[in-house]
N, C-alpha and C positions, 0 to 999 in steps of 0.2 A: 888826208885820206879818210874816207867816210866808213864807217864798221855798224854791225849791225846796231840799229838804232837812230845814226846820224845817214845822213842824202849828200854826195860829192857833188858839187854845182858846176859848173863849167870852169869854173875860176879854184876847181880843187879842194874848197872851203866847207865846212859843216852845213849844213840847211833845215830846215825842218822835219820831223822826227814823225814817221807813220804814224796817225789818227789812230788811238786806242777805235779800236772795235769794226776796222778795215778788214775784211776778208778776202784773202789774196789765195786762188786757186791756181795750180798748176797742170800744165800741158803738157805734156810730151808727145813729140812727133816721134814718131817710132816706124812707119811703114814704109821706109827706103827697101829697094830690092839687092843692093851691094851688087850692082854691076862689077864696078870695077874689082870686085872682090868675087867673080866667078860669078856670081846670080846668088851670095849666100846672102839672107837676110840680115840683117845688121843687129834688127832687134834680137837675133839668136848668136851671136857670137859671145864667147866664153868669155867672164872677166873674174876670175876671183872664186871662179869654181861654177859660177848660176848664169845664167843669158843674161846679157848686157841691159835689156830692158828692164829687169829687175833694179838693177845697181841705179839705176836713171832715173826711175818713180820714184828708188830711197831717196834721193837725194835732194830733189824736190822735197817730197814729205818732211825732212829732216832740216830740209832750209827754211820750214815755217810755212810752206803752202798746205792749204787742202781748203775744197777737195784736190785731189789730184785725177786728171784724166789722160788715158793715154788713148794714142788714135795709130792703128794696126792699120796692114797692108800686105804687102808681100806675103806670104807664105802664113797668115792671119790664124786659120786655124791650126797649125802647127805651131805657132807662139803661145797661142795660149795653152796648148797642151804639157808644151815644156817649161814654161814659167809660171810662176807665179806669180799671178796678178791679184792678187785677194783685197778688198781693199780697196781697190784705185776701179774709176771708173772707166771702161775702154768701148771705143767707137771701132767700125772698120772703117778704112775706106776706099771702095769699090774704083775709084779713081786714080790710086797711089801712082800711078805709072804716069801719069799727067806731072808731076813734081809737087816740092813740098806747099805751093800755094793750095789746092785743093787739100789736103791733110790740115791744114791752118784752118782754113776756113770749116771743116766736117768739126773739130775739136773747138772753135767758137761757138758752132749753133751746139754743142753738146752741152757747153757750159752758162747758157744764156738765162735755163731757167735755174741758176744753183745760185743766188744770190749776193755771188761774187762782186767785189768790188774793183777786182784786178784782176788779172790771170801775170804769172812769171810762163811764156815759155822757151822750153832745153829744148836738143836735138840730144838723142838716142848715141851718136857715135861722138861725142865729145867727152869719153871716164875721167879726161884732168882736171874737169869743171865738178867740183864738189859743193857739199851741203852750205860751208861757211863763202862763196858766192852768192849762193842763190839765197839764203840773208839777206845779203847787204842791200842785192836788187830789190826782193821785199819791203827792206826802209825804206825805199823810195816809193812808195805807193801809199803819198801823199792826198790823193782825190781819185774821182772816177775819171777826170782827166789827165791823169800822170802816165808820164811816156818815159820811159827809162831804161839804159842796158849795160850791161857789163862791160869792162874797158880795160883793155890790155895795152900797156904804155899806153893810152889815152886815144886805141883806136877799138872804135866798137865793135863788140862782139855779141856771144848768148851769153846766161840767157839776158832775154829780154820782156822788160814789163810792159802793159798796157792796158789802165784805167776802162773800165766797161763804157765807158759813153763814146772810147774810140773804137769798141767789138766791131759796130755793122760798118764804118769806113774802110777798115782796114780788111775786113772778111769781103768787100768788093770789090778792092784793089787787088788781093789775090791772087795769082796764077804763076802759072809755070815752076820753076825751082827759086825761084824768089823772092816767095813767100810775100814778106811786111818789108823787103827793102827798101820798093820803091817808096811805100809809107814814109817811111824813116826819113828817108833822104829829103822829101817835099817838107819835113815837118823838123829838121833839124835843129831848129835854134830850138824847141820843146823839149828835145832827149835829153833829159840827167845822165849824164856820165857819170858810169860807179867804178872806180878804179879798183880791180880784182885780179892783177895782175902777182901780188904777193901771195894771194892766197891759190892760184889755178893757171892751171894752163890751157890753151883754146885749142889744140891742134883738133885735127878731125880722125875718125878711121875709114880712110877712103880708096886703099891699094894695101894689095899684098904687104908689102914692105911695113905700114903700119901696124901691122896684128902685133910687132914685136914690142906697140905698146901697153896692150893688154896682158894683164897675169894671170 
């Protein structure tokens, strides 16, 4: 199992060790509207006392990225009033209601001219994915070609990394709520699987019933 510093290969096995002086920034998709959650925005939901979107940028920053950029939506100017963003770079984007491929793609061209070598990105409504996750997927950001995501019993999940030379592929392919999957899927023998299954949990907050998993 691969921990920060070592790469999980397909075969489970140690790999090669993130290039000293790689800069890996982090994304967060944050401008879901919580339909199924009334119309409440997701990035404003309580976790721990502060809106959720705060807990999300930490955890990123705390996993070894920056910069960090988040990309707003829903209820935009009422997030940033209530959180605290200080810090982190944030986008809106005027298209949130199209799905999460349009937010991907606003928060690629945000981070194109920041010199990044990678980007790791979270979704906003996953709190079980923490900072020692978004580590390990870090190690893996081997090249500006490295394609890599988190692995729960060895089926992927967030976050997930992607080397700068695949930014404008992937920001084309784009659309609807399905963001980089179809990427993923065409380019699968490339994904490093990071098994983070010990350290995190992937559920999502996507209905009523799940708020009971925010504190």
């Amino acid at each position: 199992m691969a921990h920060p510093g070592e790469r999980a290969g397909a075969g489970g096995q140690a790999e090669a060790v993130r290039p000293e002086g790689m800069k890996v920034a982090g994304l967060l998709l944050a401008a879901g509207g919580g339909r199924r959650l009334g119309g409440r925005p997701k990035a404003l939901l309580g976790h721990r006392g502060r809106p959720l979107v705060e807990h999300a940028a930490r955890v990123l920053r705390e996993g070894g990225c920056g910069p960090v950029h988040i990309v707003l939506g829903a209820a935009a100017d009422t997030v940033r009033a209530r959180a605290d963003l200080t810090g982190y770079g944030v986008s809106v984007n005027p298209d949130w209601a199209r799905g999460m491929g349009s937010s991907l793609r606003v928060g690629l061209a945000a981070l194109a001219g920041s010199g990044a070598d990678a980007v790791v990105v979270s979704l906003v409504d996953q709190p079980g994915i923490g900072a020692q996750a978004v580590a390990r997927v870090v190690a893996a950001a081997t090249g500006r070609d490295a394609l890599a995501a988190a692995a729960y019993g060895g089926e992927r999940g967030h976050p997930v990394l992607f080397g700068a030379g695949r930014w404008a592929d992937i920001a084309a392919g784009a659309s609807g709520d399905r963001g980089a999957r179809d990427y993923l899927r065409r380019h699968a023998g490339a994904v490093t699987l990071v098994e983070c299954g010990d350290v995190a949990e992937a559920y999502d907050i996507d209905t009523p019933e799940d708020l009971a998993r925010l504190e």
